[in-house]
C-alpha positions in Angstrom: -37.6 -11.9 -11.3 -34.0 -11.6 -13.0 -33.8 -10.9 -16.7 -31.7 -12.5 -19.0 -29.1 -9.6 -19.5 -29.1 -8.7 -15.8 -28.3 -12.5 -14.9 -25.6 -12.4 -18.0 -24.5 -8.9 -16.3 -24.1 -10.3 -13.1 -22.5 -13.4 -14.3 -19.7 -11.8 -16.6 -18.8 -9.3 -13.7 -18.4 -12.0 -10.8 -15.9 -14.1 -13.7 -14.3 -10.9 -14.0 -13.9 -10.4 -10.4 -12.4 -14.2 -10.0 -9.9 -13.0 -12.8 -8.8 -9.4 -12.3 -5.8 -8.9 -10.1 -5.8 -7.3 -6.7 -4.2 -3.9 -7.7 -8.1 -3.5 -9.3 -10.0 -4.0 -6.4 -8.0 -0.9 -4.9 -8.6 1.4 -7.8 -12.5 0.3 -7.6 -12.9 1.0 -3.7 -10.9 4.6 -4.3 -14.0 5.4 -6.5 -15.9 5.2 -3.2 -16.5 8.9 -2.1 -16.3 8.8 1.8 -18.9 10.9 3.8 -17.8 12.8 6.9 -20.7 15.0 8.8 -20.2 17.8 10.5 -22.3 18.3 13.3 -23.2 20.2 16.7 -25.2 20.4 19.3 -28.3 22.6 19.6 -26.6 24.7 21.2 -23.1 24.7 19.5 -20.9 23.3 22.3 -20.5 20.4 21.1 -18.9 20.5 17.9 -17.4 17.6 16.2 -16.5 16.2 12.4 -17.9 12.2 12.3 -16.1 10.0 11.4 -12.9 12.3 12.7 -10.1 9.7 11.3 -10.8 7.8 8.1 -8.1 5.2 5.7 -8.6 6.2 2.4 -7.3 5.2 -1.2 -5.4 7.7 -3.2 -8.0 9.0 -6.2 -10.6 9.0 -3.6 -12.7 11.3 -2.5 -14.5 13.1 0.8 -17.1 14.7 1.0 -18.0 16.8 4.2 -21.9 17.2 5.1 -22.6 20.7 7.7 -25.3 19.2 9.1 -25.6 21.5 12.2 -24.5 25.4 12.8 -21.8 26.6 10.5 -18.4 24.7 10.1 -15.3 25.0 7.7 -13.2 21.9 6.7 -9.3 23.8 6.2 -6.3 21.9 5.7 -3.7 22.9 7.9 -1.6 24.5 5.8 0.4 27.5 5.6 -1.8 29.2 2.9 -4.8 28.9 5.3 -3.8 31.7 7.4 -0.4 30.5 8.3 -1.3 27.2 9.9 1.9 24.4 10.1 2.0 22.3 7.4 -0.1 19.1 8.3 -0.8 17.3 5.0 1.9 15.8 2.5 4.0 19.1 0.5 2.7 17.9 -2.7 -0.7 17.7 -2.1 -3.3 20.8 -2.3 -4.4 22.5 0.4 -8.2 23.0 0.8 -10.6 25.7 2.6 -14.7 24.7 2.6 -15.1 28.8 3.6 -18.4 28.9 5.6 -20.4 25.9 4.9 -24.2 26.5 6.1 -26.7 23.3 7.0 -27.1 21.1 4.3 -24.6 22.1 2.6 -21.5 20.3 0.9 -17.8 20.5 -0.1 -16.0 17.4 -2.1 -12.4 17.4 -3.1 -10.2 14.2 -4.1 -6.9 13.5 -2.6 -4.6 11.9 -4.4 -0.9 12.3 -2.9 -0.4 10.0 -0.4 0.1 11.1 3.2 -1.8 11.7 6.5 -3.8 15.0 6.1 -4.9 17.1 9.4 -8.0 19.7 8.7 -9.7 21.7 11.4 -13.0 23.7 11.2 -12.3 27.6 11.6 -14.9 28.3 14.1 -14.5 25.6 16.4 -10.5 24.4 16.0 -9.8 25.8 19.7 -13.1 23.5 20.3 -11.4 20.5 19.2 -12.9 20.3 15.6 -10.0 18.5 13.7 -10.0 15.6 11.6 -7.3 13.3 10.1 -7.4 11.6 6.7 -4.6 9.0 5.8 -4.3 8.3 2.0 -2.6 5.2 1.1 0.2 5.3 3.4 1.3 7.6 6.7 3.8 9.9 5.4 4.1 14.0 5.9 4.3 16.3 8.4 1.2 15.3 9.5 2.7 11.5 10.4 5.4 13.7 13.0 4.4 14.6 16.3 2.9 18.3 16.8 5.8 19.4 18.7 8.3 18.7 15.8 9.7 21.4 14.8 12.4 21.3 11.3 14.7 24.4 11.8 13.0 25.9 8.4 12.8 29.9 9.3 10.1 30.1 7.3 8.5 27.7 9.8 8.9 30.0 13.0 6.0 32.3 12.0 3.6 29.5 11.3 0.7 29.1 13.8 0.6 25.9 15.4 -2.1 23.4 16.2 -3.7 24.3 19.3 -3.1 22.2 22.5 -6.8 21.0 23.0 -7.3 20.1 19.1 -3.6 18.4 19.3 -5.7 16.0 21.7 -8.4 15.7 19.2 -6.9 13.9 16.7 -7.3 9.7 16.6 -4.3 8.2 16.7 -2.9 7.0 13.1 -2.4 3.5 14.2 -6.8 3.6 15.7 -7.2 4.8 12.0 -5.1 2.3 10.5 -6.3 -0.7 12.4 -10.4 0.6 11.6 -10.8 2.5 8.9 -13.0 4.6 10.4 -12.6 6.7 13.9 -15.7 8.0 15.2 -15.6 10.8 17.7 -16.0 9.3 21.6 
């Protein structure tokens, strides 16, 4: 049975909802955190984040979940051993380190942009996943192949040809929210 303040509660906060405009629904979902596992196979082989692509809110955050073996998440970023630049240039580039079973790592993105991340061990695997924040903007929205004639850019170690194929498509992303692996 309901008690008087909890049926007030509920009561004042649908109103509310009727009243406040849509920008706030927005800023309410981004304070969803969004979980991605990272998981294996007994033996290893197959190695894979879930969901792999995932539509996100600027504010919010993602939290990755080793469920299996031992996994990195690493935005692909120069200051992660030299990787291209995949996620927006304003945004902060992230590495998990080793990340053991049951262990977590959380971090909040806030610049809008699409952000590529692979997992150290298994990148030449196919472990990659995409986040889009708000909009698809950044180096990671160009194709892998682009190349801007930056010489700083010619020593950068690009995305490997299998996890290039790993990665959903922004539009699958866009269109579902979420992208589980196949």
């Amino acid at each position: 049975m309901l008690s008087r303040r909890t049926l007030i509660t509920a009561s004042g906060t649908a109103a509310a909802g009727a009243l406040v405009p849509h920008g706030w629904y927005v800023a309410l979902a981004a304070t969803e955190v969004i979980d991605v596992r990272m998981r294996s196979d007994e033996q290893g082989g197959m190695v894979h984040f879930d969901p792999i692509g995932v539509l996100l809110q600027p504010g919010q955050r993602v939290r990755w979940t080793c469920e299996a073996n031992v996994h990195t998440t690493t935005a692909y970023h120069p200051q992660n051993a030299n990787r291209s630049l995949r996620i927006p240039a304003d945004a902060q580039p992230w590495d998990s380190k080793y990340l053991l079973p049951g262990k977590v790592f959380e971090i909040e993105l806030t610049v809008e942009g699409v952000y590529d991340y692979f997992c150290t061990p298994h990148e030449a695997a196919g472990m990659v996943g995409r986040l889009i924040v708000g909009k698809p903007a950044g180096p990671g929205a160009l194709p892998f192949d682009y190349f801007i004639a930056d010489p700083q850019q010619r020593g950068w170690r690009r995305v490997p040809k299998l996890a290039q194929a790993a990665f959903p498509k922004i539009d699958e992303i866009l269109a579902a929210g979420a992208v589980h692996p196949p």
